[in-house]
PDB file with one MODEL, atoms N, CA, C and O in Angstrom:
MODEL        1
ATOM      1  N   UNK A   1      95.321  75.680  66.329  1.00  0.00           N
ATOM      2  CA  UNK A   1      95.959  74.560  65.677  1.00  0.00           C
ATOM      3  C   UNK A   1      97.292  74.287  66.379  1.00  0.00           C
ATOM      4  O   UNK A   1      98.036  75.168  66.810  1.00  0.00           O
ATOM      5  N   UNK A   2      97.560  72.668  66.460  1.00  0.00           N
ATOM      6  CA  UNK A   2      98.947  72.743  67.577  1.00  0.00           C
ATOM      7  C   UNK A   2      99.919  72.424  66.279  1.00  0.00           C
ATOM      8  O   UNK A   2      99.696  72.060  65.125  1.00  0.00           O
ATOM      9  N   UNK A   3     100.912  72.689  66.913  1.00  0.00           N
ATOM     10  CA  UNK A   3     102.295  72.793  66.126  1.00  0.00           C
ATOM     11  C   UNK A   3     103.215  71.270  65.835  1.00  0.00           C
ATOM     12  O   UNK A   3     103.847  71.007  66.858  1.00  0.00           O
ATOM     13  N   UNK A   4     103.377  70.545  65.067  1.00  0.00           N
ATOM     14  CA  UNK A   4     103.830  69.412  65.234  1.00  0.00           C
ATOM     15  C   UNK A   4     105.168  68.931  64.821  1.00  0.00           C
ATOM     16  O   UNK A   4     105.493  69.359  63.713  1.00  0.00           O
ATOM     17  N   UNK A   5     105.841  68.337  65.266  1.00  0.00           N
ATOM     18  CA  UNK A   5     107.308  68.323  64.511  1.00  0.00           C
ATOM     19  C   UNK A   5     107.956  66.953  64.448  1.00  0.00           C
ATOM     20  O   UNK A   5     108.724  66.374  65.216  1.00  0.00           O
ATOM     21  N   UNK A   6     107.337  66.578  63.148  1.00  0.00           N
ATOM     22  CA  UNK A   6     107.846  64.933  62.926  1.00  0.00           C
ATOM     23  C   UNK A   6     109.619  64.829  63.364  1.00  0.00           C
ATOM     24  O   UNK A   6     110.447  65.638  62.946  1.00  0.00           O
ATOM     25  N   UNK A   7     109.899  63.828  64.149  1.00  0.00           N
ATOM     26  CA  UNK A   7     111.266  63.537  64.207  1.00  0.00           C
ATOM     27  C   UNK A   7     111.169  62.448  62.966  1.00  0.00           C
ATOM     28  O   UNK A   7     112.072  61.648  63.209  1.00  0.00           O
ATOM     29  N   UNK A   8     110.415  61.986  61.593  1.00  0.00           N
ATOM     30  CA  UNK A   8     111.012  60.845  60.669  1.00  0.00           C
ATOM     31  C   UNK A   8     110.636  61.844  59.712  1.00  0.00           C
ATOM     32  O   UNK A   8     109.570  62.321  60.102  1.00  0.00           O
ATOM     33  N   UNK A   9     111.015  62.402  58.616  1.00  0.00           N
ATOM     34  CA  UNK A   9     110.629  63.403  57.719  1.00  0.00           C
ATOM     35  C   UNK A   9     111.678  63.807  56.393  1.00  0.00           C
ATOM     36  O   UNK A   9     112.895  63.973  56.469  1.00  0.00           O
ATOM     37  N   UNK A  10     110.924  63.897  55.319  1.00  0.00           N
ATOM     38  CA  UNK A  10     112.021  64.141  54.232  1.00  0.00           C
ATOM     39  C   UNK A  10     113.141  65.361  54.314  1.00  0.00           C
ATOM     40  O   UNK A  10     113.464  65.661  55.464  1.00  0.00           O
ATOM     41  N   UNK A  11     113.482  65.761  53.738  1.00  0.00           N
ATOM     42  CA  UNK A  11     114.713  66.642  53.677  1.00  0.00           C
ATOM     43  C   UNK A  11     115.418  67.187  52.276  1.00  0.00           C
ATOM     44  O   UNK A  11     116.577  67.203  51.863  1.00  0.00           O
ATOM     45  N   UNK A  12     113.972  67.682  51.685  1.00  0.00           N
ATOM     46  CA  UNK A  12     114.089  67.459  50.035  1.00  0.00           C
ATOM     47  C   UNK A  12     114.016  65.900  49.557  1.00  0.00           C
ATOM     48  O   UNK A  12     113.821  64.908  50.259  1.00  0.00           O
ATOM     49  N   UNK A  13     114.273  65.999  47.896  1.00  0.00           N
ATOM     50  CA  UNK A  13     113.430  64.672  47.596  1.00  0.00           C
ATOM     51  C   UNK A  13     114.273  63.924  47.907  1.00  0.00           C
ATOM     52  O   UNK A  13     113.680  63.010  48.481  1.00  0.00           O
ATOM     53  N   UNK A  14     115.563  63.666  47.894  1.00  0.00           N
ATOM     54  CA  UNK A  14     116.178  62.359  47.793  1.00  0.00           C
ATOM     55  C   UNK A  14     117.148  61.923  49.836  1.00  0.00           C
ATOM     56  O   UNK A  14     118.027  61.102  50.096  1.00  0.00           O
ATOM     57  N   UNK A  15     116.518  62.774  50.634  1.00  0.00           N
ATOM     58  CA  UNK A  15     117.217  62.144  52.024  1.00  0.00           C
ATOM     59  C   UNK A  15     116.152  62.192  52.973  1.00  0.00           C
ATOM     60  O   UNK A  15     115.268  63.039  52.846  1.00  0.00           O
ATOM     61  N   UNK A  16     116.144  61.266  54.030  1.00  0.00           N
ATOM     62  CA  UNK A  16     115.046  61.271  55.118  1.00  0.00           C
ATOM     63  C   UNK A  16     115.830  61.753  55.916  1.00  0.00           C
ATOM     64  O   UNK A  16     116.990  61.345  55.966  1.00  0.00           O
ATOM     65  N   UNK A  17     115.392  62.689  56.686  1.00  0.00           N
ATOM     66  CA  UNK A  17     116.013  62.448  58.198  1.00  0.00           C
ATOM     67  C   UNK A  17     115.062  61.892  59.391  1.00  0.00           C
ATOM     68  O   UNK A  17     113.897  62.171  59.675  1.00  0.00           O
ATOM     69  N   UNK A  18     116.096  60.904  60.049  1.00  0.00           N
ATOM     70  CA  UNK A  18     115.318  60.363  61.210  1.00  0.00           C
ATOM     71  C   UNK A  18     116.504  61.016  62.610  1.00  0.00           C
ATOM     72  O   UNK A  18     117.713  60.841  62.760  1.00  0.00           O
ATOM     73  N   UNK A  19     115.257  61.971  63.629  1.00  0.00           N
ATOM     74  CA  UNK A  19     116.610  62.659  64.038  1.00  0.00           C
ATOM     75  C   UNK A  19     116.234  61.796  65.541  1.00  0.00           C
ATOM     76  O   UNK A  19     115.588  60.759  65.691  1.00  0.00           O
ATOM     77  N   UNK A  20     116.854  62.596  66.463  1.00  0.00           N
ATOM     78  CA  UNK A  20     116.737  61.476  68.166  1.00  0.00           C
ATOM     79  C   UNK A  20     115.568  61.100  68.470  1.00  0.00           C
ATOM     80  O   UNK A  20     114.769  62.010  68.250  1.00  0.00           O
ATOM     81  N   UNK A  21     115.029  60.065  68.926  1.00  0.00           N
ATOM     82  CA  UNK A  21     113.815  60.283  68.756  1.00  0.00           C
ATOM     83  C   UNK A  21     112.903  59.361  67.729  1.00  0.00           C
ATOM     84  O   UNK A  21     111.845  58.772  67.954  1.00  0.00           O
ATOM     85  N   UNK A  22     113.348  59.409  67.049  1.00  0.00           N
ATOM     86  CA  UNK A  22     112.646  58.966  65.643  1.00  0.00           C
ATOM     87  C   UNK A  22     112.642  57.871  65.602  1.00  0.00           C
ATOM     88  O   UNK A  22     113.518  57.364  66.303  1.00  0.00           O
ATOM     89  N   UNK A  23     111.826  56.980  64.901  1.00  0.00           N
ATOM     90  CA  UNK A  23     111.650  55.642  64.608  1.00  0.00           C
ATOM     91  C   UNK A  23     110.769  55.271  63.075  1.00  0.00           C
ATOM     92  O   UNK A  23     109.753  55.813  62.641  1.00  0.00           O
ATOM     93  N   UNK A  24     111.485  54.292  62.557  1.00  0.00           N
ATOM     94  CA  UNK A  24     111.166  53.710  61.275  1.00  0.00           C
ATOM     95  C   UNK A  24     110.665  52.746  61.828  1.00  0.00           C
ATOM     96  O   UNK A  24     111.330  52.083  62.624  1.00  0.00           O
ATOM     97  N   UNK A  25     108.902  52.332  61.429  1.00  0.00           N
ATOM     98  CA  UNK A  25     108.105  51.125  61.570  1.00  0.00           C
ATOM     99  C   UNK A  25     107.945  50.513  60.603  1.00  0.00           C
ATOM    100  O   UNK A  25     108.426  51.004  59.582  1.00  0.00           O
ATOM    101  N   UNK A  26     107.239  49.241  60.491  1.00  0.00           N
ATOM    102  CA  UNK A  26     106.317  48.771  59.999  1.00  0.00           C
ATOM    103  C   UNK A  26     105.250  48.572  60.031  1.00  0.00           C
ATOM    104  O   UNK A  26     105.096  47.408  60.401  1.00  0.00           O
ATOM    105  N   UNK A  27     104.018  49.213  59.787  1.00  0.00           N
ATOM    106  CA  UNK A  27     102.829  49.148  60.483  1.00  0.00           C
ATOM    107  C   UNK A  27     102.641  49.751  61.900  1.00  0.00           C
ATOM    108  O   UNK A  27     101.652  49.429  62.557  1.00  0.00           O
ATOM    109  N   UNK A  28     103.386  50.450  62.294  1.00  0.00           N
ATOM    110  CA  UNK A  28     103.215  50.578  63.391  1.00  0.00           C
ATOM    111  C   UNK A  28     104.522  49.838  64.223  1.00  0.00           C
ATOM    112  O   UNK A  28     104.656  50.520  65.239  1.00  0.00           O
ATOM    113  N   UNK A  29     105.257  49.049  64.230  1.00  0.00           N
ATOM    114  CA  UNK A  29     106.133  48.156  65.012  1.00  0.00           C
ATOM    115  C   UNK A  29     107.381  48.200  64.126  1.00  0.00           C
ATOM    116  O   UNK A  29     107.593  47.940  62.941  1.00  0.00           O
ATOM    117  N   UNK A  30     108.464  48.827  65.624  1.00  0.00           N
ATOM    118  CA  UNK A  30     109.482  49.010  65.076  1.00  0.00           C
ATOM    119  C   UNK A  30     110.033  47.350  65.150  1.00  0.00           C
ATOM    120  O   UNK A  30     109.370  46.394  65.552  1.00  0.00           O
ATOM    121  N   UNK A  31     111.565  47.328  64.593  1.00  0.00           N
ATOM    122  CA  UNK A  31     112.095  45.932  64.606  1.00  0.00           C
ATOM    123  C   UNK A  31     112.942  45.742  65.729  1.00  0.00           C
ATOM    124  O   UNK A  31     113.719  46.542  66.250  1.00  0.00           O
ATOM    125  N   UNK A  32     112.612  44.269  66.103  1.00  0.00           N
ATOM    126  CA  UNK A  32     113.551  44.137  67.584  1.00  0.00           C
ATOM    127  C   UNK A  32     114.888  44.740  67.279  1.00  0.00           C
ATOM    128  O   UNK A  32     115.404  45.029  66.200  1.00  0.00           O
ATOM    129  N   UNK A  33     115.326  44.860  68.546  1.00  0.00           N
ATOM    130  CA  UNK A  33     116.879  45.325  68.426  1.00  0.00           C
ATOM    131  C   UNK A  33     117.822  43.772  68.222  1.00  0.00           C
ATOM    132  O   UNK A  33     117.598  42.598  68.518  1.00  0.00           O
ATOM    133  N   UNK A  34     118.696  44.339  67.712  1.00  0.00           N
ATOM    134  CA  UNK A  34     119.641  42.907  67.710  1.00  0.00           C
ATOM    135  C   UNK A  34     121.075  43.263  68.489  1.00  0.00           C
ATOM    136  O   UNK A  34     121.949  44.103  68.271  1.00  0.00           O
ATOM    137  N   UNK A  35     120.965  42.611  69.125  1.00  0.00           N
ATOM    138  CA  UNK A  35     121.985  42.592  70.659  1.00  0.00           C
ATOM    139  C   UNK A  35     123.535  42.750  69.915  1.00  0.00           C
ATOM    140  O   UNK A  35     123.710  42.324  68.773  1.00  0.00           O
ATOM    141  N   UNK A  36     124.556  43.365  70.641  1.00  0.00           N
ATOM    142  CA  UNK A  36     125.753  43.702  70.030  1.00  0.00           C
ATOM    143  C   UNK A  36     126.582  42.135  70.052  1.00  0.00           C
ATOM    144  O   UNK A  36     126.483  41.224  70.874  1.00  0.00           O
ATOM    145  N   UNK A  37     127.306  42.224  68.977  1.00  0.00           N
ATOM    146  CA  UNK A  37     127.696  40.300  68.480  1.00  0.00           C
ATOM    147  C   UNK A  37     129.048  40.323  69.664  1.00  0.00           C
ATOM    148  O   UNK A  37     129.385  41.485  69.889  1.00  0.00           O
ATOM    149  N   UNK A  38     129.643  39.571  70.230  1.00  0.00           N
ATOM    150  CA  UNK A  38     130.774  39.154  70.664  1.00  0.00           C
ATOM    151  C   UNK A  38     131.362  38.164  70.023  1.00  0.00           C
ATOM    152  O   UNK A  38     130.684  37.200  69.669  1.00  0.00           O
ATOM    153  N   UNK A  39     132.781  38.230  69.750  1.00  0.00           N
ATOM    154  CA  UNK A  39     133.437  36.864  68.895  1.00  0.00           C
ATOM    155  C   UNK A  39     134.499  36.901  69.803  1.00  0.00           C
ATOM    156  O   UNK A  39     135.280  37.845  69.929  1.00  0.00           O
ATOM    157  N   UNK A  40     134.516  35.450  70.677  1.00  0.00           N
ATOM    158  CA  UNK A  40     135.061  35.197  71.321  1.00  0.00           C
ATOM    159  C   UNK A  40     136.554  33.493  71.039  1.00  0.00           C
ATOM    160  O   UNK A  40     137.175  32.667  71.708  1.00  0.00           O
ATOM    161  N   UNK A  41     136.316  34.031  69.299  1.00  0.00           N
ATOM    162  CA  UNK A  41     137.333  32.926  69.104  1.00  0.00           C
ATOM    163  C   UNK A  41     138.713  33.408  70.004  1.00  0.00           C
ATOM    164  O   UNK A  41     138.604  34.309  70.836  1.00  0.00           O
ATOM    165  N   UNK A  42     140.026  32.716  69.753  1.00  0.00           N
ATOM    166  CA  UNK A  42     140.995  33.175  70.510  1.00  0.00           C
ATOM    167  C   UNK A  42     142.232  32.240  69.907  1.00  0.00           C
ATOM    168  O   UNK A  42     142.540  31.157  70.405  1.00  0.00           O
ATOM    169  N   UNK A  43     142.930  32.868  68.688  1.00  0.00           N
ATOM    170  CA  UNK A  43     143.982  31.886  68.685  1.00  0.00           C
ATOM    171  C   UNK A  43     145.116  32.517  68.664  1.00  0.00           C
ATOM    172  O   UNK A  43     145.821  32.668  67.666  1.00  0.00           O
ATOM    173  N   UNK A  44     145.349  32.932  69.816  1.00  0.00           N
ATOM    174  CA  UNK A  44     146.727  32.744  70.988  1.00  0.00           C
ATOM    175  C   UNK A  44     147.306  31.843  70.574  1.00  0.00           C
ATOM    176  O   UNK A  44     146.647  30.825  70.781  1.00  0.00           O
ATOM    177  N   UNK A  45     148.576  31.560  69.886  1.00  0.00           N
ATOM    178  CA  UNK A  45     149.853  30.915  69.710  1.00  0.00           C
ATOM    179  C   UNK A  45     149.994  29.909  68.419  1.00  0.00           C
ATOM    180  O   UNK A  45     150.873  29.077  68.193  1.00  0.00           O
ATOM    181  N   UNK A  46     148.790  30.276  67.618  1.00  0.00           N
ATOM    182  CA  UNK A  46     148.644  29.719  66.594  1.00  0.00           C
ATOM    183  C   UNK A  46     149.585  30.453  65.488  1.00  0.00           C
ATOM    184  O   UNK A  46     149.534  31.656  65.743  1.00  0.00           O
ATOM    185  N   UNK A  47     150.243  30.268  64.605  1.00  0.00           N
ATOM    186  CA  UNK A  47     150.397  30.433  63.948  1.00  0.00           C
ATOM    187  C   UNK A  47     150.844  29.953  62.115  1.00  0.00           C
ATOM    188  O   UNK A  47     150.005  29.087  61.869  1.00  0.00           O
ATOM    189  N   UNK A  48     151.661  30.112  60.928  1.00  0.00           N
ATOM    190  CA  UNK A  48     151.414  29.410  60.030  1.00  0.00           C
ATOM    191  C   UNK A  48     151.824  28.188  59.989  1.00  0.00           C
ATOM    192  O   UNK A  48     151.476  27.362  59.145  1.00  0.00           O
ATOM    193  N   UNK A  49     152.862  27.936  61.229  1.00  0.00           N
ATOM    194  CA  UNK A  49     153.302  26.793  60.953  1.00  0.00           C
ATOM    195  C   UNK A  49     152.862  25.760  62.049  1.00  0.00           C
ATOM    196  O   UNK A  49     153.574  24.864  62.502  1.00  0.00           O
ATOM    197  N   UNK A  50     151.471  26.060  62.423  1.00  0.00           N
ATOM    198  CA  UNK A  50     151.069  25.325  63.325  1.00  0.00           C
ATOM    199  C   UNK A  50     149.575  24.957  63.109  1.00  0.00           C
ATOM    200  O   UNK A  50     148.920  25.840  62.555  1.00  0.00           O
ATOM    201  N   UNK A  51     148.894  23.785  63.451  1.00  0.00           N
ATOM    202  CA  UNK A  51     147.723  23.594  63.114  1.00  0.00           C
ATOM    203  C   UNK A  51     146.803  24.108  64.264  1.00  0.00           C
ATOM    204  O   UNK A  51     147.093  23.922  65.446  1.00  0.00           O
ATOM    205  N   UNK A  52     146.054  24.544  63.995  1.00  0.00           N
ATOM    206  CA  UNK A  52     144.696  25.113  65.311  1.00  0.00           C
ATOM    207  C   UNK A  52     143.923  23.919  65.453  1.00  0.00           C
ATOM    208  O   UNK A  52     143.463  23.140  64.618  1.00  0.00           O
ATOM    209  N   UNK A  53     143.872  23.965  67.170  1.00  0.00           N
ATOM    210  CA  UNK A  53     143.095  22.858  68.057  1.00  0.00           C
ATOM    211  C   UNK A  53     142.068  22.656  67.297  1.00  0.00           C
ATOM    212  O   UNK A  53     141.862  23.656  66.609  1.00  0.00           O
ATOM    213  N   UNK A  54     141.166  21.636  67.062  1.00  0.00           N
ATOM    214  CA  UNK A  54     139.561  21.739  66.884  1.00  0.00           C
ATOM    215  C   UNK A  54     138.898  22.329  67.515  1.00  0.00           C
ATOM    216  O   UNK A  54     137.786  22.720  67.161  1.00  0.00           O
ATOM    217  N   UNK A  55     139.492  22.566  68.757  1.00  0.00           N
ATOM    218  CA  UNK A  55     138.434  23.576  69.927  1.00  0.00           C
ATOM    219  C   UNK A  55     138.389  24.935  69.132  1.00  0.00           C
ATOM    220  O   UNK A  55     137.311  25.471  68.874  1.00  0.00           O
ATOM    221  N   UNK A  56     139.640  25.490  68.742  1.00  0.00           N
ATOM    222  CA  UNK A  56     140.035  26.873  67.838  1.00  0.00           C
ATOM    223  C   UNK A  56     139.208  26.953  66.705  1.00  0.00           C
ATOM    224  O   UNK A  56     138.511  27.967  66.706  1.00  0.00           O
ATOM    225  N   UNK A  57     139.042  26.124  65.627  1.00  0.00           N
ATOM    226  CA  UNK A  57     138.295  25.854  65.089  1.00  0.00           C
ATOM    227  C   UNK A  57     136.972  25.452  65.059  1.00  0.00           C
ATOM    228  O   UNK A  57     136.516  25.866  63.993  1.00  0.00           O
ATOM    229  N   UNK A  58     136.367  25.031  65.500  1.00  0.00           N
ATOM    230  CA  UNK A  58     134.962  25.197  66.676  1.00  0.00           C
ATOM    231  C   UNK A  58     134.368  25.927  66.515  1.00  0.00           C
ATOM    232  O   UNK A  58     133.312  26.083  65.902  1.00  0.00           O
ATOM    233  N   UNK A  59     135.549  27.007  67.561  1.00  0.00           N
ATOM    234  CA  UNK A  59     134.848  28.544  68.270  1.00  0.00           C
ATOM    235  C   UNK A  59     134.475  29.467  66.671  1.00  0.00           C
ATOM    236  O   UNK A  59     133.535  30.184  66.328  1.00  0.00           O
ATOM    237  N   UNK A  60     135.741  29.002  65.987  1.00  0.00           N
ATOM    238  CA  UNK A  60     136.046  30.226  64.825  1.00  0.00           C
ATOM    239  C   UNK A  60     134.164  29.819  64.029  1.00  0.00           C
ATOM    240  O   UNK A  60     133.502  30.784  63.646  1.00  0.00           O
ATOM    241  N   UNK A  61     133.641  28.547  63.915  1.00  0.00           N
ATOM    242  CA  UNK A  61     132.723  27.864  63.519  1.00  0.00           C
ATOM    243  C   UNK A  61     131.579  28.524  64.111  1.00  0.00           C
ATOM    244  O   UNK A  61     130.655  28.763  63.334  1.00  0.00           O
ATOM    245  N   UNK A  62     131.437  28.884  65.373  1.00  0.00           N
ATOM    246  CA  UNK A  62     130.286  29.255  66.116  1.00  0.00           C
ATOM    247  C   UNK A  62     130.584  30.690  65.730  1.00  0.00           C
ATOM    248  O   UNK A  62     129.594  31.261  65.271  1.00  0.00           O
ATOM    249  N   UNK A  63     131.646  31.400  65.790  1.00  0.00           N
ATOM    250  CA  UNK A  63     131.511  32.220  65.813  1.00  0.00           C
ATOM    251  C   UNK A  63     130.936  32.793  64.090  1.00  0.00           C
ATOM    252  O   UNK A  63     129.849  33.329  63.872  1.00  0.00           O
ATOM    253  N   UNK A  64     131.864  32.530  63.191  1.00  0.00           N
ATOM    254  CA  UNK A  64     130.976  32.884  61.886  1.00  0.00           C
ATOM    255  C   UNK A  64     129.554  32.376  61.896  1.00  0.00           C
ATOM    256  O   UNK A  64     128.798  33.164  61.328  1.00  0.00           O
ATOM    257  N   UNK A  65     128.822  31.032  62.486  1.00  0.00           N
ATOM    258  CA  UNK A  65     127.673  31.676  62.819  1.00  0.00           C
ATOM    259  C   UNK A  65     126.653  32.781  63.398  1.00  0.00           C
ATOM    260  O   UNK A  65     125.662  33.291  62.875  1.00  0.00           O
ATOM    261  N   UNK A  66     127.223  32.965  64.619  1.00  0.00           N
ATOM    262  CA  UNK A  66     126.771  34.264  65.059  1.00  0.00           C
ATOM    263  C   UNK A  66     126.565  35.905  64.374  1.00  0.00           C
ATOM    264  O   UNK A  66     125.673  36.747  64.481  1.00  0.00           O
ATOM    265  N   UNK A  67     127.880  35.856  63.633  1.00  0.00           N
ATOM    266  CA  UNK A  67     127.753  36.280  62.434  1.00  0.00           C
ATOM    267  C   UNK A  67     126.485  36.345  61.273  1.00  0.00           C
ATOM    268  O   UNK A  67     125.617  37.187  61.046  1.00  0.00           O
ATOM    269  N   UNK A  68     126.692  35.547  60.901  1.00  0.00           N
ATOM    270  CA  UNK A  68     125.286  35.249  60.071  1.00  0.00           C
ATOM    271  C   UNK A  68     123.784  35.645  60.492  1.00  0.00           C
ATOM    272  O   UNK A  68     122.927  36.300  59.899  1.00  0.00           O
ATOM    273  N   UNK A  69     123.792  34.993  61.747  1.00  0.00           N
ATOM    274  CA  UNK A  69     122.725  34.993  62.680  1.00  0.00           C
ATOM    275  C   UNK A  69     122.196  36.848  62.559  1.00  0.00           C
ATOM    276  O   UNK A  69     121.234  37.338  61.968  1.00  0.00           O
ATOM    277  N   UNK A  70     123.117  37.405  63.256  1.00  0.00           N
ATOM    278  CA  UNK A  70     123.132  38.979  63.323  1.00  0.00           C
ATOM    279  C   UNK A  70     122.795  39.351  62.046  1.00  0.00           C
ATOM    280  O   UNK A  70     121.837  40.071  61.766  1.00  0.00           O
ATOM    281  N   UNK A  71     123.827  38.711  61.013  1.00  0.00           N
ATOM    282  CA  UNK A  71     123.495  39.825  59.568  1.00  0.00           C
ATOM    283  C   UNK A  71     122.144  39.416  59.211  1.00  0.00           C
ATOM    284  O   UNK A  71     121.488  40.376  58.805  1.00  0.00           O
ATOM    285  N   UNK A  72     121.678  38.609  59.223  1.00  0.00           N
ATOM    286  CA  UNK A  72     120.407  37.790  58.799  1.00  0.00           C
ATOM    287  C   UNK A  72     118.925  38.754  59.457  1.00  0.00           C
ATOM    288  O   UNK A  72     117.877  39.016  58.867  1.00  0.00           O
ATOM    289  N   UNK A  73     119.413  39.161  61.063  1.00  0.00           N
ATOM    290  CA  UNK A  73     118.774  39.513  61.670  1.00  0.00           C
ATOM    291  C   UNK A  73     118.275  41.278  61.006  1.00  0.00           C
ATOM    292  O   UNK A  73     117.168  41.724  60.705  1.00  0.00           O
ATOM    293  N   UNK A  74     119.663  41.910  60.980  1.00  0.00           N
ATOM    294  CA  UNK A  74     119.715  43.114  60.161  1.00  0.00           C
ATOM    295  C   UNK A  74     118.799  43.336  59.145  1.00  0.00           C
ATOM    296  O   UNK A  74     117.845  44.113  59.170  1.00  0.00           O
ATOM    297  N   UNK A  75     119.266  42.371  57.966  1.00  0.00           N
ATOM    298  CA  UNK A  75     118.468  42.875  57.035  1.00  0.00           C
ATOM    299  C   UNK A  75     116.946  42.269  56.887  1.00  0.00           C
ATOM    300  O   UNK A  75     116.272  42.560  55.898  1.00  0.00           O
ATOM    301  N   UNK A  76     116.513  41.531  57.777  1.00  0.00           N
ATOM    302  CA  UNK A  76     115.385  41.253  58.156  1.00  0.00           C
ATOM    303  C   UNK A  76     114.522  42.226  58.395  1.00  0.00           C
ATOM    304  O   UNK A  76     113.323  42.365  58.154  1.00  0.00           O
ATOM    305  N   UNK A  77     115.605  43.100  59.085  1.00  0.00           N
ATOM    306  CA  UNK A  77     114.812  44.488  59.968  1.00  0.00           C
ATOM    307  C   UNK A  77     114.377  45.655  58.730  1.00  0.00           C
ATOM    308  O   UNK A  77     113.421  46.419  58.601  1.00  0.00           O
ATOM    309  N   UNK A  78     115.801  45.314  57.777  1.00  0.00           N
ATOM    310  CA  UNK A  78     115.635  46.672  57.000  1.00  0.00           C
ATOM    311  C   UNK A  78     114.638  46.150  56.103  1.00  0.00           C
ATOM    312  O   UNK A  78     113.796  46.922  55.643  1.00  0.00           O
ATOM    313  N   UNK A  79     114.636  44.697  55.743  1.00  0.00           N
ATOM    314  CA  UNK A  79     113.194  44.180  54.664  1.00  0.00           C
ATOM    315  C   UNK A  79     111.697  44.765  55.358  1.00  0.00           C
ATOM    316  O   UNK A  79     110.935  45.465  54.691  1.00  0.00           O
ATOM    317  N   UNK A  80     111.404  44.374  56.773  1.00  0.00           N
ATOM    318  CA  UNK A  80     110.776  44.886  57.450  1.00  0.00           C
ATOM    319  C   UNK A  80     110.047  46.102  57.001  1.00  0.00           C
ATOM    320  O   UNK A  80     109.071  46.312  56.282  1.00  0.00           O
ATOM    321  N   UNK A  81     110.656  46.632  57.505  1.00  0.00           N
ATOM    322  CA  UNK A  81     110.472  48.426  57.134  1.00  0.00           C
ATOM    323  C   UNK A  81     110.863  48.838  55.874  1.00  0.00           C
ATOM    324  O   UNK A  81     111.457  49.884  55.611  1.00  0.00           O
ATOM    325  N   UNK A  82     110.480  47.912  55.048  1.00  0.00           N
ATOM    326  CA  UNK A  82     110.849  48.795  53.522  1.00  0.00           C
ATOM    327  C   UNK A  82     111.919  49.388  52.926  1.00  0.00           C
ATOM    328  O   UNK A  82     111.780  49.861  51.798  1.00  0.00           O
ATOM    329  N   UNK A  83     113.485  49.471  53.778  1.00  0.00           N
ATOM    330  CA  UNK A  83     114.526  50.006  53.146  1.00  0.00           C
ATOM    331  C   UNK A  83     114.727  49.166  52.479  1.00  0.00           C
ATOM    332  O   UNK A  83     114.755  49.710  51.375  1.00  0.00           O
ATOM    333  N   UNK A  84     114.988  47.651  52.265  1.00  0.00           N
ATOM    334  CA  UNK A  84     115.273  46.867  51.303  1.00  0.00           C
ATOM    335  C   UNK A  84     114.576  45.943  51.247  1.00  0.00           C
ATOM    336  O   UNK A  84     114.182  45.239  52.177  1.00  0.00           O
ATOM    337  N   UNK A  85     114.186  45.799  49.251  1.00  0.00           N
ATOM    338  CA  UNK A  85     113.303  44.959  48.658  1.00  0.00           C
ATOM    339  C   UNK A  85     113.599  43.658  49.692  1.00  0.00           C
ATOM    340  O   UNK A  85     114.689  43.410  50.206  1.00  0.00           O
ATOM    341  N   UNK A  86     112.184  42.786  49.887  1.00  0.00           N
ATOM    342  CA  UNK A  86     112.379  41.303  49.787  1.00  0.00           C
ATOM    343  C   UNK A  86     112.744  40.522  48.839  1.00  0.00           C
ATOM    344  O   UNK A  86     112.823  39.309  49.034  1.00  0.00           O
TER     345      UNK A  86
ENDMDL
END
């Protein structure tokens, strides 16, 4: 009989460990990776008593999208795989 050693496995009742190695699926298919976010707003010389360019505002615009985009992506992954209800 061969010897087997799950890297995804409980750890008593209430913790999983997933150690190097390991992967949480769904069916078989883990969830894409989601690429690390960059926020590339920039307001350099703005301050309270000054109004920010529309360009400043814009970026700040795209950028809390990207935001979203990512978190959206996240818990997509964790609905996915069953850590959190749909």
């Amino acid at each position: 009989m061969s010897e087997y050693n799950a890297k995804v496995h409980m750890d008593g009742p209430d913790e999983l460990v997933v150690e190097s190695g390991g992967q949480i699926t769904a069916a078989g298919t883990q969830a894409s990776a989601v690429v690390d976010l960059t926020i590339t707003t920039d307001l350099t010389g703005v301050d309270t008593d000054t109004d920010m360019t529309a360009a400043q505002a814009g970026q700040i615009e795209a950028d809390l999208a990207a935001i979203a985009t990512k978190l959206n992506a996240i818990i997509a992954a964790l609905e996915g795989v069953g850590i959190l209800a749909e």
